[in-house]
C-alpha positions as CSV (number, residue, x, y, z in Angstrom):
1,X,113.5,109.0,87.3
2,X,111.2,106.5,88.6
3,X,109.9,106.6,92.8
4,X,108.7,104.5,94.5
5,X,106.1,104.8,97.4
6,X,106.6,101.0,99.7
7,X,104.2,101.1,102.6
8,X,103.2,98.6,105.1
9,X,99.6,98.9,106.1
10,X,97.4,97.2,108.8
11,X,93.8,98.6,109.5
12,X,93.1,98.7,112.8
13,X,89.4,99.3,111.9
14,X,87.7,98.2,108.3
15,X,85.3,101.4,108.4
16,X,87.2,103.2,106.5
17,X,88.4,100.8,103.3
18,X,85.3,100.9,100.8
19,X,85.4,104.7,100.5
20,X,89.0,104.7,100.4
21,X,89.0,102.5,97.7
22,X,88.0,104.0,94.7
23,X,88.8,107.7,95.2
24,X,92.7,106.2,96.3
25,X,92.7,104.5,92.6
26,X,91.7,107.8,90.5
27,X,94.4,109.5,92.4
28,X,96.7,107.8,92.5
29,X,96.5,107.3,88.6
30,X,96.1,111.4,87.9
31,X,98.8,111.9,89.6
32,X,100.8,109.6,86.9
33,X,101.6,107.1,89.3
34,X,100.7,102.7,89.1
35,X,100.1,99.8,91.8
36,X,102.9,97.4,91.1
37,X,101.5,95.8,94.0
38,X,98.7,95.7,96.8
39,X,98.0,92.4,98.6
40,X,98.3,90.8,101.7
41,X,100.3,87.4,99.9
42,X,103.8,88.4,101.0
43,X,106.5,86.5,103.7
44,X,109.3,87.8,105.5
45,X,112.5,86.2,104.4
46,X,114.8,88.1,106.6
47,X,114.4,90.3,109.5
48,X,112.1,90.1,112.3
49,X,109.3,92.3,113.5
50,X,105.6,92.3,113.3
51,X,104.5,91.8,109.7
52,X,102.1,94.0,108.0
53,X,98.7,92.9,106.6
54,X,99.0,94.5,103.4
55,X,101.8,95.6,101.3
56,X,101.5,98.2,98.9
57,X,103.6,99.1,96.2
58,X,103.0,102.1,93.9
59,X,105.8,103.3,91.3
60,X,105.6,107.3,90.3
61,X,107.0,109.0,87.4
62,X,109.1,111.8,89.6
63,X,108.8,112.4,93.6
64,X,106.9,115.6,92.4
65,X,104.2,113.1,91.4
66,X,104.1,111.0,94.4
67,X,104.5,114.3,96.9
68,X,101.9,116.1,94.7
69,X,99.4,113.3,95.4
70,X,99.9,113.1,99.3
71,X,99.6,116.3,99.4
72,X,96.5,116.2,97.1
73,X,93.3,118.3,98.6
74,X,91.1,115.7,97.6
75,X,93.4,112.8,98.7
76,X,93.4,114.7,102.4
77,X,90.5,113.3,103.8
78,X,91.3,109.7,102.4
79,X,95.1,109.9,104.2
80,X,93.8,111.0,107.4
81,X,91.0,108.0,107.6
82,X,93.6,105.7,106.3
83,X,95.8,106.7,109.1
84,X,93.7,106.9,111.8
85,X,92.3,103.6,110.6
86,X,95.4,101.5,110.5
87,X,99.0,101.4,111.3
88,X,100.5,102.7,108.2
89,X,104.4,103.1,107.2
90,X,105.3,104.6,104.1
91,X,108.5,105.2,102.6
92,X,109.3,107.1,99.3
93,X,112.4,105.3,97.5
94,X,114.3,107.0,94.7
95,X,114.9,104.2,91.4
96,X,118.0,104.3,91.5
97,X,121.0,102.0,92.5
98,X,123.6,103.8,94.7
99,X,125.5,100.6,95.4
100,X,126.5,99.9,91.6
C-alpha cells in the first residue's frame, strides 16, 4: 500500500537548501519513494492559518520505505539542517480511504 509523506515547509534561513538539495533527491529515490509535488504555487481554499512557503508531496511504496529514509544515516544530517533551518511539518498519510 502506497504512503504518503505531506509536509509544509518554510525556511527560516536559505543556508542550508543547495546542499540539501541533491543528496534529499538520491534518497528519497533509494528509498523507492517519488516527488508528486514540491513548489511553492499552492492556495488555501479552506481553513485559515499561516500558509507555508513550499509544499511537498512525496508518495512511498510502504511506510517501511518512507520511515527507513528519515531515519536514513546519511539523510540525518540533511533533516536536522532542514529543521533547524525552517519551520517544517510533516505528516505520514496511509493511501487508503477509511470513509468509503
Amino acid at each position: 500500500m502506497a504512503y504518503y509523506s505531506v509536509l509544509a515547509v518554510t525556511p527560516t534561513s536559505e543556508d542550508w537548501i543547495p546542499a540539501y538539495i541533491g543528496p534529499a533527491n538520491a534518497l528519497v529515490a533509494k528509498h523507492g519513494g517519488r516527488y508528486i509535488a514540491r513548489t511553492s504555487s499552492h492556495e488555501r481554499l479552506e481553513g485559515e492559518g499561516e500558509d507555508a512557503a513550499l509544499r511537498i508531496i512525496i508518495e512511498w511504496p510502504s511506510r517501511e520505505a518512507a520511515t527507513a529514509f528519515m531515519s536514513d544515516p546519511d539523510y540525518i544530517p540533511h533533516l536536522k539542517a532542514r529543521t533547524e533551518g525552517s519551520d517544517s511539518h510533516h505528516f505520514l498519510i496511509e493511501g487508503k480511504d477509511d470513509l468509503a
